[in-house]
C-alpha positions in Angstrom: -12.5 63.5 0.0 -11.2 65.1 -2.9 -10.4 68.7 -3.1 -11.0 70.0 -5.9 -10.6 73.9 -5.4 -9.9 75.5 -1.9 -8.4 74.6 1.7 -9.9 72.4 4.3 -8.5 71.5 7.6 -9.0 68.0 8.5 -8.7 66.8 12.6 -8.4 63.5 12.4 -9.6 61.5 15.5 -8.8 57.3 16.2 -10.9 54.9 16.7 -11.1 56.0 20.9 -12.1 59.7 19.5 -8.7 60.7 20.7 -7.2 63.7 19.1 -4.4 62.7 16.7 -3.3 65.1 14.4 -4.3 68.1 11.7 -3.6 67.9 8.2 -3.7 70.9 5.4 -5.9 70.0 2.1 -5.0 72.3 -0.9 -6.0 72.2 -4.6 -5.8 68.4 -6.0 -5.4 66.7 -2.5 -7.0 63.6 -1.2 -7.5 62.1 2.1 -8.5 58.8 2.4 -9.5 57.9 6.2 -10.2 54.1 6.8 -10.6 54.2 10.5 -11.7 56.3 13.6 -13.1 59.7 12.9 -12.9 63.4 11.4 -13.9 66.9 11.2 -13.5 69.0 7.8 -13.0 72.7 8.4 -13.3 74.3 5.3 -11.1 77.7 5.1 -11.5 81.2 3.5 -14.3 81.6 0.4 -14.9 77.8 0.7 -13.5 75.1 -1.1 -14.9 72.7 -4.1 -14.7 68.9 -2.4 -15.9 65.9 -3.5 -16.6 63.0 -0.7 -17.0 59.5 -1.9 -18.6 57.6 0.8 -18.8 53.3 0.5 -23.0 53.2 1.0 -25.3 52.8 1.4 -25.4 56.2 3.7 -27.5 56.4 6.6 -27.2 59.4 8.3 -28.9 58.3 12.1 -26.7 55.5 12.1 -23.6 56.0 10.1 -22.8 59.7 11.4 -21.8 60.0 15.2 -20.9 63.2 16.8 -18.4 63.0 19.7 
């Protein structure tokens, strides 16, 4: 993602959905995440983000909630 405007909070998970660490996301930051899994919390007013995904997208079999 790219953050354009704002905070977000990002958990970031491996690829056993273990807990590994939080990271902060300010104004110009980007995360790039190329395994396991994440959860954006977005802080305050919101936040502008932009989230470039390699598709195609689909959401029944792409997204899993753990």
């Amino acid at each position: 993602i790219i953050v354009r405007k704002g905070y977000v909070r990002v958990d970031i998970y491996d690829e056993a959905d273990t807990f590994v660490c939080t990271v902060a996301l300010g104004d110009g930051d980007v995360y790039l995440q190329l395994t396991g899994g994440h959860q954006f919390t977005i802080g305050g007013s919101g936040a502008d983000i932009v989230e470039v995904k390699n598709g195609p997208y689909a959401q029944d079999k792409d997204k899993i909630h753990f």
